[in-house]
VODRENMAR-676850 format. One record per atom (N, C-alpha, C, O): residue in one letter; atom name; x, y, z. Coordinates in pm, 1 decimal. Each point is the difference from the previous one (the first is absolute). Last residue first. Example, Ala and Ser with C-alpha at 12.3 -4.5 7.8 and 13.67 -1.06 7.14 Angstrom:
BEGIN
+-------+-------+----------+----------+----------+
| vexgu | lumti |     east |    north |       up |
+-------+-------+----------+----------+----------+
|     S |     N |   1285.0 |   -225.0 |    708.0 |
|     S |    CA |     82.0 |    119.0 |      6.0 |
|     S |     C |    -77.0 |    109.0 |     73.0 |
|     S |     O |     50.9 |    110.8 |     16.9 |
|     A |     N |    -21.9 |   -682.8 |    -23.9 |
|     A |    CA |    -89.0 |    119.0 |      0.0 |
|     A |     C |     90.0 |    120.0 |      0.0 |
|     A |     O |    103.6 |     -1.9 |     66.5 |
+-------+-------+----------+----------+----------+
This chain:
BEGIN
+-------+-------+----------+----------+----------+
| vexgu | lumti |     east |    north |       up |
+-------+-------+----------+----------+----------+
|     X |     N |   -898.6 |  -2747.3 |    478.6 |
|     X |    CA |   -139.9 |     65.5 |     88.7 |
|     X |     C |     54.9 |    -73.7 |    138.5 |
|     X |     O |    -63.1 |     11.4 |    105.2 |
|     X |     N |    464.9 |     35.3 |   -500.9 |
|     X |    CA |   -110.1 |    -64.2 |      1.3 |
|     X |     C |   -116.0 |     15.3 |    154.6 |
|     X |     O |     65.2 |     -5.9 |    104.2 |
|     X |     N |    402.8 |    246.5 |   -220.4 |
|     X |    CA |    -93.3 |    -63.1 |   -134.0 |
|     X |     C |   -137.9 |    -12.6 |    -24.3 |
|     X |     O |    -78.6 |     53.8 |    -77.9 |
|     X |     N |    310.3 |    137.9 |    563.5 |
|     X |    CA |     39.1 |    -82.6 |   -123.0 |
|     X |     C |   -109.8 |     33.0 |   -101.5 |
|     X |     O |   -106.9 |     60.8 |      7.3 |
|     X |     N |    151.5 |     85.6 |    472.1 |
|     X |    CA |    -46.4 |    -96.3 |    -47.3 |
|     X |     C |     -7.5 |    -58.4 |    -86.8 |
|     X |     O |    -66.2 |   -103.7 |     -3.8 |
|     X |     N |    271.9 |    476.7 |    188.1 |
|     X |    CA |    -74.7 |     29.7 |     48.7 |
|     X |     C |    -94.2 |   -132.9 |     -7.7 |
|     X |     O |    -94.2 |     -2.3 |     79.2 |
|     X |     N |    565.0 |     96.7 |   -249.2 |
|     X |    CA |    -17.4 |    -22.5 |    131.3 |
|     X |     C |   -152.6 |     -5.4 |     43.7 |
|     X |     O |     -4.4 |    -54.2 |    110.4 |
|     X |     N |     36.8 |     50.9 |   -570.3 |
|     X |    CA |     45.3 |    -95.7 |     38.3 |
|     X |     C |    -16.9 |      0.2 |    146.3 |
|     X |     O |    -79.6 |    -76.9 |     53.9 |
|     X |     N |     12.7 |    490.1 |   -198.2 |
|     X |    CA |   -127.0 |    -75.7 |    -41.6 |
|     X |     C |     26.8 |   -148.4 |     74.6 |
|     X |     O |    -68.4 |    -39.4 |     94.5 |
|     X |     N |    418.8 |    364.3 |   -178.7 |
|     X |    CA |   -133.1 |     44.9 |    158.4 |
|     X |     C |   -102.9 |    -91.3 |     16.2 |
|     X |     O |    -62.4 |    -24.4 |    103.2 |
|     X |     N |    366.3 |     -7.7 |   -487.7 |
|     X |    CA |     96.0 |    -33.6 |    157.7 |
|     X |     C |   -116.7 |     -3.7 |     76.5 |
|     X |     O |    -43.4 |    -91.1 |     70.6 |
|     X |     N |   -112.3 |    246.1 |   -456.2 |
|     X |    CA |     34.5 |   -148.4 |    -23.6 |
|     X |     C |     10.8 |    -37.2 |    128.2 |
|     X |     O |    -77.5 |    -71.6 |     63.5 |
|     X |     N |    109.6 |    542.6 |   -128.2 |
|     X |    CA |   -131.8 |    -29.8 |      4.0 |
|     X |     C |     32.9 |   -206.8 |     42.2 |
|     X |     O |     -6.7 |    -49.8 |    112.4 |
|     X |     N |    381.2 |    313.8 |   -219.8 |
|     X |    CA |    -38.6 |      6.9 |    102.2 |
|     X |     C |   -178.9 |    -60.9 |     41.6 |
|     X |     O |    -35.4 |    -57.7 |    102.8 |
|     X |     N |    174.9 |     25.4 |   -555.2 |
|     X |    CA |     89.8 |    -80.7 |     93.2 |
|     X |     C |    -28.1 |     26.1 |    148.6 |
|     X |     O |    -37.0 |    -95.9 |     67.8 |
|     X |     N |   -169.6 |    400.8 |   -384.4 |
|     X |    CA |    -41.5 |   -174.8 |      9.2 |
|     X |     C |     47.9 |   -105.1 |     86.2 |
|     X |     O |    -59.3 |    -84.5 |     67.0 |
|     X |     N |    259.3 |    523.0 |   -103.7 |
|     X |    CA |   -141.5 |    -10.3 |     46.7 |
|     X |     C |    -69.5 |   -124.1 |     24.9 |
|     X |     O |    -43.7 |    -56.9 |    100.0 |
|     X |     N |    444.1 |    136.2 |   -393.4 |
|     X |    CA |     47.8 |    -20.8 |    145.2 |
|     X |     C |   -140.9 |     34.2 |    110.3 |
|     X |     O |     15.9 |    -26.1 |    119.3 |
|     X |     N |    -82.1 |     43.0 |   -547.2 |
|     X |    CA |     58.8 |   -123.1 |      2.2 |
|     X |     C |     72.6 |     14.4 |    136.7 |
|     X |     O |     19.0 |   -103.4 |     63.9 |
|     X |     N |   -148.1 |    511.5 |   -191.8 |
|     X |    CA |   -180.4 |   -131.4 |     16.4 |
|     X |     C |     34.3 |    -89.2 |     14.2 |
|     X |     O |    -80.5 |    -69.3 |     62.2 |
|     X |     N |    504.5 |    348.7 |   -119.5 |
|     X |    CA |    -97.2 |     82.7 |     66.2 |
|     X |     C |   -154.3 |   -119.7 |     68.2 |
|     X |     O |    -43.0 |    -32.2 |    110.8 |
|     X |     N |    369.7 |    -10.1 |   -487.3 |
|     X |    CA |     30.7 |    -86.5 |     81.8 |
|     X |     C |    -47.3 |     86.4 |    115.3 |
|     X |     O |     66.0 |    -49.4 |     91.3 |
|     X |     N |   -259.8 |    135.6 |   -496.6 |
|     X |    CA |    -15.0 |   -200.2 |     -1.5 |
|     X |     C |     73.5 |     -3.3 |    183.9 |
|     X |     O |    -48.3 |    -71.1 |     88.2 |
|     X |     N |     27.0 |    523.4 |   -241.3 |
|     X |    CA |   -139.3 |    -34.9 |     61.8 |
|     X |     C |     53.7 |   -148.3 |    -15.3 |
|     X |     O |    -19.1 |    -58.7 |    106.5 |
|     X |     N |    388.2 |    206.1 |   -273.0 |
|     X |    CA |    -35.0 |     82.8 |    147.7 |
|     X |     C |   -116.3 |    -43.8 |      1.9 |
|     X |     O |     19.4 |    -98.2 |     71.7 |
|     X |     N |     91.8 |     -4.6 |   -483.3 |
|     X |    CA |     39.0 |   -115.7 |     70.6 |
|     X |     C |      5.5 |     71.2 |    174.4 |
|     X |     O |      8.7 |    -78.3 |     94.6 |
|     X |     N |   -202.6 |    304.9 |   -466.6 |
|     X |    CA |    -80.4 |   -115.9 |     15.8 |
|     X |     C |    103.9 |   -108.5 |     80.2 |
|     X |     O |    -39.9 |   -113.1 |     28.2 |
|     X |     N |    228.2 |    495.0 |   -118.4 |
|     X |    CA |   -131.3 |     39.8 |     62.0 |
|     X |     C |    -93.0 |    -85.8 |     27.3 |
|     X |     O |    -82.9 |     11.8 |     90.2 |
|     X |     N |    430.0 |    -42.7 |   -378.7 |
|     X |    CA |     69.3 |     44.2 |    155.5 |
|     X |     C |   -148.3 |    -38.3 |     66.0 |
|     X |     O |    -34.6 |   -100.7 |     61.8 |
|     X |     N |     59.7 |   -137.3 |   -497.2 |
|     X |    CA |     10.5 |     91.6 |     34.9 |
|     X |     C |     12.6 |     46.3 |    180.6 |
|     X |     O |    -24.7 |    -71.7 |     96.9 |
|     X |     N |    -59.8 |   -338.6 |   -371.6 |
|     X |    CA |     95.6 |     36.1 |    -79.2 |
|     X |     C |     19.3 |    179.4 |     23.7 |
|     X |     O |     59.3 |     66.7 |    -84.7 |
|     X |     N |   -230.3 |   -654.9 |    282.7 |
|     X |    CA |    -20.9 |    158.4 |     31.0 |
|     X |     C |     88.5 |     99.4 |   -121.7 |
|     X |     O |     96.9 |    -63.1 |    -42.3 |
|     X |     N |   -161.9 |   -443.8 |    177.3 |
|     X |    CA |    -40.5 |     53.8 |   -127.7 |
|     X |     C |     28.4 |    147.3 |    -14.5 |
|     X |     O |     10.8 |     56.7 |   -108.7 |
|     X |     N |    145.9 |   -303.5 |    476.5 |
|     X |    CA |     28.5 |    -53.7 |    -95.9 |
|     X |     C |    -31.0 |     65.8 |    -96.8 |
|     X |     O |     90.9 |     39.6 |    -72.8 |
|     X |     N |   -315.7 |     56.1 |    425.9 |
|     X |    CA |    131.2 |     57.4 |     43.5 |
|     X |     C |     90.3 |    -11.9 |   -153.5 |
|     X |     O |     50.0 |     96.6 |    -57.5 |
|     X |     N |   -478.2 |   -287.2 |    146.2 |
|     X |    CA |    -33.4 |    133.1 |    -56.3 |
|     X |     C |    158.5 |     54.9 |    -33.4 |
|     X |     O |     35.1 |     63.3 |    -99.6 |
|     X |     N |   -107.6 |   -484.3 |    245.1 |
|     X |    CA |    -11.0 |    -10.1 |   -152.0 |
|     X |     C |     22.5 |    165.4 |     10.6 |
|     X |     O |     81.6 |     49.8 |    -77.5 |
|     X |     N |   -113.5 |    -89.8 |    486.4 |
|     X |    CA |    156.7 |    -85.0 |    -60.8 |
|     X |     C |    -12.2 |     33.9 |    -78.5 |
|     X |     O |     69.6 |     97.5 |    -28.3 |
|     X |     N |   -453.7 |     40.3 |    272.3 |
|     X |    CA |    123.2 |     93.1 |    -39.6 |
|     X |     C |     92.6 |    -83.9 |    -23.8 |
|     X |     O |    102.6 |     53.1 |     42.8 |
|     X |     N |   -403.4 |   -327.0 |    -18.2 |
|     X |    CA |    -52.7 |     93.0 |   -102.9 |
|     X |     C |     80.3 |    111.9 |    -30.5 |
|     X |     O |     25.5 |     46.1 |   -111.2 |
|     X |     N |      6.8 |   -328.8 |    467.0 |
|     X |    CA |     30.0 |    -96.0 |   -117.2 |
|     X |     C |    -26.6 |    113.1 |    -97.7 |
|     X |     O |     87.4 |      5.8 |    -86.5 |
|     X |     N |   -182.4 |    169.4 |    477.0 |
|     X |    CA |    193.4 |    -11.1 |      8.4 |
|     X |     C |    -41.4 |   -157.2 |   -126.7 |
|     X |     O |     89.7 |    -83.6 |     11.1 |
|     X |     N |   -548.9 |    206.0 |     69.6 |
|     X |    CA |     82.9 |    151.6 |    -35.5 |
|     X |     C |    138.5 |    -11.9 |     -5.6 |
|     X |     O |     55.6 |     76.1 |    -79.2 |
|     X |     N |   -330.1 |   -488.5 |    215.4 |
|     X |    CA |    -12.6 |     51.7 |   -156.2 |
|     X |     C |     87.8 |    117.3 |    -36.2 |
|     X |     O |     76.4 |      3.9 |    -96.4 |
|     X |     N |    -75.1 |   -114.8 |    559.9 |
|     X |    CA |     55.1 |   -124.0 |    -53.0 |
|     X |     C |      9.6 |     40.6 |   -185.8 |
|     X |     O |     99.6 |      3.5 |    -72.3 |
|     X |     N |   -367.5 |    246.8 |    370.9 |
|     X |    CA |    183.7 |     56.3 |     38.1 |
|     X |     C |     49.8 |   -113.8 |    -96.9 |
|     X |     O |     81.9 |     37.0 |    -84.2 |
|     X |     N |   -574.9 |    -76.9 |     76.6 |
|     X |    CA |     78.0 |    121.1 |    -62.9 |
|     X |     C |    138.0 |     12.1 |      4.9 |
|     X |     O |     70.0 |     37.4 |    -94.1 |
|     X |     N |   -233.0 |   -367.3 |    410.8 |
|     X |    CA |     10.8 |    -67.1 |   -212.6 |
|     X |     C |     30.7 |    108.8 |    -84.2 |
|     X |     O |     82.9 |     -9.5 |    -90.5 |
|     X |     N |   -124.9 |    109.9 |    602.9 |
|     X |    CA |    131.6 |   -127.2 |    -47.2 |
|     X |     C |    -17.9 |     11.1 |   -190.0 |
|     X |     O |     72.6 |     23.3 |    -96.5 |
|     X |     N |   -409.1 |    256.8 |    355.9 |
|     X |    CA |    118.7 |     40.2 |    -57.4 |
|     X |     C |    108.8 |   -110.9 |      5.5 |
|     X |     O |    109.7 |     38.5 |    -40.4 |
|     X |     N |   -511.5 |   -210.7 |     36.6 |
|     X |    CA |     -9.6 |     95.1 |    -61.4 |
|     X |     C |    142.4 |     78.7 |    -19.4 |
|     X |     O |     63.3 |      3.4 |   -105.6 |
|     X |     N |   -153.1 |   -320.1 |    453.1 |
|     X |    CA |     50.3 |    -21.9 |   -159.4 |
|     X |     C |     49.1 |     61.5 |    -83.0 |
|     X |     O |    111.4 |     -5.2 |    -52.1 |
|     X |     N |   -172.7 |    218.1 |    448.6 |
|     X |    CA |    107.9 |    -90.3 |    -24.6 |
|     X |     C |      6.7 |    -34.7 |    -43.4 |
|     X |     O |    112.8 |     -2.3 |    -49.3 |
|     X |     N |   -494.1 |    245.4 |    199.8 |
|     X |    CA |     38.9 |     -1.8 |    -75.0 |
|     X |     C |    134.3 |    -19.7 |    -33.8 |
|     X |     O |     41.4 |     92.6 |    -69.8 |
|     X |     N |   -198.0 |    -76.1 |    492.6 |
|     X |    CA |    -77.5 |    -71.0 |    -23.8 |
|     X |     C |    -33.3 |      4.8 |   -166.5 |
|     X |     O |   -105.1 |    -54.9 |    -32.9 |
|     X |     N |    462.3 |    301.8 |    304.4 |
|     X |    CA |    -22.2 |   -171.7 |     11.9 |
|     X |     C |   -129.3 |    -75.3 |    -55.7 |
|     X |     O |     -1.1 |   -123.1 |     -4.1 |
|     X |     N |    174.6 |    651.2 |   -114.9 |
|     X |    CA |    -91.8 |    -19.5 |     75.1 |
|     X |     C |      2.3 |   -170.8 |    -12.3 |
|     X |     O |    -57.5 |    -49.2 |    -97.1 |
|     X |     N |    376.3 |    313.7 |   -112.0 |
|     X |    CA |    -19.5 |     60.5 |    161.4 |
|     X |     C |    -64.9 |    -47.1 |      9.7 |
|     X |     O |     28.1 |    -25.1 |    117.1 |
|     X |     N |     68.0 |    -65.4 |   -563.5 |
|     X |    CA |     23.5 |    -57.2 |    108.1 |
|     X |     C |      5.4 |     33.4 |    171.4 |
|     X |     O |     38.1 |    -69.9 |     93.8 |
|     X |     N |   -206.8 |    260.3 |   -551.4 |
|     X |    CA |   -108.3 |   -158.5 |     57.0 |
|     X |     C |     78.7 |    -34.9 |    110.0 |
|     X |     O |    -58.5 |    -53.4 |     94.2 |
|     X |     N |    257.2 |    436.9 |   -340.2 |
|     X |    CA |   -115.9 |     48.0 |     85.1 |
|     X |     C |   -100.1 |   -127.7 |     82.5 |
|     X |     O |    -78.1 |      5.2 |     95.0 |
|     X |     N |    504.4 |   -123.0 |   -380.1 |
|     X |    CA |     19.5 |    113.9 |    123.9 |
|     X |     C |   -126.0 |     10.5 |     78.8 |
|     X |     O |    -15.5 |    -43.6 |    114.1 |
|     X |     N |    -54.3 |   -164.5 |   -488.4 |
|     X |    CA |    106.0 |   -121.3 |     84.5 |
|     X |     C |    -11.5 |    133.8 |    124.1 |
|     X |     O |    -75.9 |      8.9 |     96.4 |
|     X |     N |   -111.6 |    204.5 |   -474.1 |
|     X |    CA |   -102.7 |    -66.7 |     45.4 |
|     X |     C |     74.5 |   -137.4 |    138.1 |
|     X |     O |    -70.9 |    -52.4 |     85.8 |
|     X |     N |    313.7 |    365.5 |   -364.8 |
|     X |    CA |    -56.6 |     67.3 |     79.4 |
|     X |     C |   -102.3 |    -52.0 |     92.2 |
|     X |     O |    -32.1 |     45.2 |    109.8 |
|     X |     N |    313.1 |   -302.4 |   -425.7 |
|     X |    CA |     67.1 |     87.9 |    100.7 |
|     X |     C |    -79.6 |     68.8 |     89.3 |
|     X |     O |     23.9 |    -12.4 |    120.1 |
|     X |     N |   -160.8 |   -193.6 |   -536.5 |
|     X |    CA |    -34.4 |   -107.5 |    116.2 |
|     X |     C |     95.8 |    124.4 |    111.8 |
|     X |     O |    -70.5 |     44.2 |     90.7 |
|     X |     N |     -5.3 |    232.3 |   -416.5 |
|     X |    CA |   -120.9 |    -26.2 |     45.6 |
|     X |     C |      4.9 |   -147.2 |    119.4 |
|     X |     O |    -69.2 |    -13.0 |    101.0 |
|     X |     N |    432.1 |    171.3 |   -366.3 |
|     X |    CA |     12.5 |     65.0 |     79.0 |
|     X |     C |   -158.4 |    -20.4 |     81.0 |
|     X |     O |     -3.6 |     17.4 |    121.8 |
|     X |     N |    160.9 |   -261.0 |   -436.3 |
|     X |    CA |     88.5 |    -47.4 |    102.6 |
|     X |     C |    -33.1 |    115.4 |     97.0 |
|     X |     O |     29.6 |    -15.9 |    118.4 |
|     X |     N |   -253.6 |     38.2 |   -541.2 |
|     X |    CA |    -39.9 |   -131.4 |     66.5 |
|     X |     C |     54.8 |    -18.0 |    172.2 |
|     X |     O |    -61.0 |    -43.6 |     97.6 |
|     X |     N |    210.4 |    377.2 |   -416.2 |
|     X |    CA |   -131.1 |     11.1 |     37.2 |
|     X |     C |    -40.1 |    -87.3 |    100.7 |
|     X |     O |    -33.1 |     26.3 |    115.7 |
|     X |     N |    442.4 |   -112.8 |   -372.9 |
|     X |    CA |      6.3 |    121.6 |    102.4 |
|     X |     C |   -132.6 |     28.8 |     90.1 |
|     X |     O |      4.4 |      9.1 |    122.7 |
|     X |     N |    -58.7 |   -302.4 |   -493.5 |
|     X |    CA |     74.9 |    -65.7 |    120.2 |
|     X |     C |     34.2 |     84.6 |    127.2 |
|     X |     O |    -23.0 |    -24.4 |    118.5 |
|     X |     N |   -135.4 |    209.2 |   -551.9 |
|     X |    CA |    -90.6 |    -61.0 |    104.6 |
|     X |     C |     83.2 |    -40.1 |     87.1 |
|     X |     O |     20.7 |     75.2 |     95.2 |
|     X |     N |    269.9 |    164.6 |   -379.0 |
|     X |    CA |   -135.5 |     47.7 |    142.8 |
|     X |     C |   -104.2 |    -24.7 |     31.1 |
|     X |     O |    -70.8 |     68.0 |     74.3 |
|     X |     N |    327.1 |   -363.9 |   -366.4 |
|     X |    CA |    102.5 |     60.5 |    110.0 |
|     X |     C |    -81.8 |    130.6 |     54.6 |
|     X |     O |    -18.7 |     -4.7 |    121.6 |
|     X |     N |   -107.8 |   -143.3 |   -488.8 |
|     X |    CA |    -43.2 |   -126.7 |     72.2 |
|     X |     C |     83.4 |     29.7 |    131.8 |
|     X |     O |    -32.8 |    -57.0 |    104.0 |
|     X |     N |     14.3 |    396.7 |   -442.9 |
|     X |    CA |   -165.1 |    -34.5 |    104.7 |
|     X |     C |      3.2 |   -131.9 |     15.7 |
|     X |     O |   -106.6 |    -61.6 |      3.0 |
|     X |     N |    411.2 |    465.6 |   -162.9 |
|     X |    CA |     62.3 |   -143.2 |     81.5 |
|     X |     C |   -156.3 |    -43.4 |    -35.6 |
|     X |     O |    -53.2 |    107.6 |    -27.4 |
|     X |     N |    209.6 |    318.2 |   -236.6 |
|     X |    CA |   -120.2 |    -65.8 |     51.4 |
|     X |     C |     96.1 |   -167.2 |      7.8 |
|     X |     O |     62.1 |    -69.6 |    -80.3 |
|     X |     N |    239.1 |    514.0 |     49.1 |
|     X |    CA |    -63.8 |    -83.5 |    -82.6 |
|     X |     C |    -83.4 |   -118.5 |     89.7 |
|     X |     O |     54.6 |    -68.3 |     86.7 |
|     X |     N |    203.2 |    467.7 |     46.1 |
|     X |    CA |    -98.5 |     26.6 |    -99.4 |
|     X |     C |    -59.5 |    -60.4 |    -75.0 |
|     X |     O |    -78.8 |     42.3 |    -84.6 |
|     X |     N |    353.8 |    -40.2 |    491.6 |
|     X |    CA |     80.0 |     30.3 |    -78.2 |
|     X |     C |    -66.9 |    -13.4 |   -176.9 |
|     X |     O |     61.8 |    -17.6 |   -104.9 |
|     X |     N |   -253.5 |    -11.9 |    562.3 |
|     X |    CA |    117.5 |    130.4 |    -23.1 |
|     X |     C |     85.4 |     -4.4 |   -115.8 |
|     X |     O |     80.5 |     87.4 |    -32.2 |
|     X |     N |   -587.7 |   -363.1 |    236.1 |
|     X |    CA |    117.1 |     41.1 |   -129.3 |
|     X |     C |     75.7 |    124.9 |    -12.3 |
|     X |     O |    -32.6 |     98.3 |    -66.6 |
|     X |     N |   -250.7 |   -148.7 |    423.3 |
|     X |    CA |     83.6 |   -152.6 |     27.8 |
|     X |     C |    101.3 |     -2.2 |   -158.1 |
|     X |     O |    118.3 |    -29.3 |    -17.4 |
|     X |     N |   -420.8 |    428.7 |    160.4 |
|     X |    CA |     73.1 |    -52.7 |     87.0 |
|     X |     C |    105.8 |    -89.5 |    -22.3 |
|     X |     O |    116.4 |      9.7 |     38.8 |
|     X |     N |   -460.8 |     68.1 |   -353.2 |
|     X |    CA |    121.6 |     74.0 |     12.7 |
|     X |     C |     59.5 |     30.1 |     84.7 |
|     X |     O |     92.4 |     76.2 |    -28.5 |
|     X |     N |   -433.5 |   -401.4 |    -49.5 |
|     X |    CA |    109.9 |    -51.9 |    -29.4 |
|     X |     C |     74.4 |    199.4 |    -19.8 |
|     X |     O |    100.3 |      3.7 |    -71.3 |
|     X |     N |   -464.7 |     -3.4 |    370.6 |
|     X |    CA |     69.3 |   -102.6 |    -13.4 |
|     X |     C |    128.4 |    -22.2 |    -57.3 |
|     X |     O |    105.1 |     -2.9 |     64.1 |
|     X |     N |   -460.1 |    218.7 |   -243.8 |
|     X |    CA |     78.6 |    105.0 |     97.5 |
|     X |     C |     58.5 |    -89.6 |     55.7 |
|     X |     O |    103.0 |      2.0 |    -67.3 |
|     X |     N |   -344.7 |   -112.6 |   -397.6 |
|     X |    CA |     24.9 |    -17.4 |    147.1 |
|     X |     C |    107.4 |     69.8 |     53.5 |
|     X |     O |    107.3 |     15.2 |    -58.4 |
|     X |     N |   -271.5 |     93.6 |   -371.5 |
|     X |    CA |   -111.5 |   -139.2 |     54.0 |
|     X |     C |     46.7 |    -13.6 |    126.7 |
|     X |     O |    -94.6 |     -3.3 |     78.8 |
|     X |     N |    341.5 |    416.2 |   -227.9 |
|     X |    CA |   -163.4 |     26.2 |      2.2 |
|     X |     C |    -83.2 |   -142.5 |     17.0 |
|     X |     O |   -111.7 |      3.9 |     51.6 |
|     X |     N |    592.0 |    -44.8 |    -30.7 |
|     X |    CA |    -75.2 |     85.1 |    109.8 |
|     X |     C |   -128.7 |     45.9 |     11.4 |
|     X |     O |    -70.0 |     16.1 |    100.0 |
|     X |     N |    266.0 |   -203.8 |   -547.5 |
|     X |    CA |     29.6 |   -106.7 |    131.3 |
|     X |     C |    -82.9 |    101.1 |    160.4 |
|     X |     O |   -113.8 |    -20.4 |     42.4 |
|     X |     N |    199.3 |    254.6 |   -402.3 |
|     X |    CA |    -98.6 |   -102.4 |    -34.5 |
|     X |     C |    -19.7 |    -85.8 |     91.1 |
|     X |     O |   -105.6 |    -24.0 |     58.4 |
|     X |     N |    498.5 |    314.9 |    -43.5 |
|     X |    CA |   -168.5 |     66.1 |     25.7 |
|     X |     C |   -113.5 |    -86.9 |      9.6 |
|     X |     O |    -85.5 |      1.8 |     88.6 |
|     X |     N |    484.5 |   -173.2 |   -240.7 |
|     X |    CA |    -17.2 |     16.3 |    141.1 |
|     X |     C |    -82.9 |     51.8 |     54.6 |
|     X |     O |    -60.3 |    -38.4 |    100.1 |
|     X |     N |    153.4 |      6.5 |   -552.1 |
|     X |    CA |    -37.6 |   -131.9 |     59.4 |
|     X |     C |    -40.9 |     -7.8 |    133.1 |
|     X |     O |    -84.9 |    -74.0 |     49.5 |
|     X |     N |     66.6 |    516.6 |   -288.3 |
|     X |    CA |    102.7 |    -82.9 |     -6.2 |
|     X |     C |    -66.9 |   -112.6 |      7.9 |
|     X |     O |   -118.1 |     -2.4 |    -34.6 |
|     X |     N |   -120.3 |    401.3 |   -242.4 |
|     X |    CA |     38.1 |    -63.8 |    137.8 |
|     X |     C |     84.8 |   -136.1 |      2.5 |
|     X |     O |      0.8 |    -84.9 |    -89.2 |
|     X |     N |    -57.9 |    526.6 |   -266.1 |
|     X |    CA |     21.5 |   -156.3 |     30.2 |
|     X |     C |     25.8 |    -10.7 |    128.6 |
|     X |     O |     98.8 |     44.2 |     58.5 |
|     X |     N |   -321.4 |    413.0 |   -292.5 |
|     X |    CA |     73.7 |    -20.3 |    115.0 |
|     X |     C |     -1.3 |   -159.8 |     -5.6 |
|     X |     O |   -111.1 |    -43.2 |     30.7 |
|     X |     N |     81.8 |    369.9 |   -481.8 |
|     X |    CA |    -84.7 |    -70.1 |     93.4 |
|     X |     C |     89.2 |    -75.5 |     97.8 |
|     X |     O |    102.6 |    -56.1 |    -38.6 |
+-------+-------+----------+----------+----------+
């Protein structure tokens, strides 16, 4: 009878972590954070073209480059540290755009 690995296992609850686990053993506080950093990333970038969402993307950009730190810190695979510094440099740009556009605060 055919034993499935860990890894199989792992790929059949989430497709996800076999991206982010290359090296086969379940992170899952380190691909949330990954998760996390890449969602404020996308959301800093896309909020900041438009001035009249500047908080919005200020506090995402602000959360996502604190979030890719811990993430950076915690990280224990390739793959999860290319998307941290990929969204973390998103955020950041997001942040910048946001700040010039009006900051933090309304």
């Amino acid at each position: 009878m055919a034993q499935s690995t860990g890894q199989q296992q792992l790929a059949h609850r989430n497709p996800l972590a076999t991206l982010l686990n290359t090296d086969g053993k379940a992170h899952p506080l380190e691909n949330t954070l990954t998760a996390v950093t890449a969602v404020l990333g996308i959301i800093a970038i896309a909020t900041c073209a438009f001035r009249s969402l500047h908080v919005l993307a200020s506090w995402a950009g602000l959360i996502g480059v604190i979030t890719a730190g811990v993430a950076q810190y915690k990280s224990a695979t390739t793959a999860e540290r290319f998307i941290i510094v990929v969204f973390g440099g998103a955020a950041a740009v997001g942040l910048g755009i946001g700040l010039a556009h009006g900051g933090l605060v309304p």
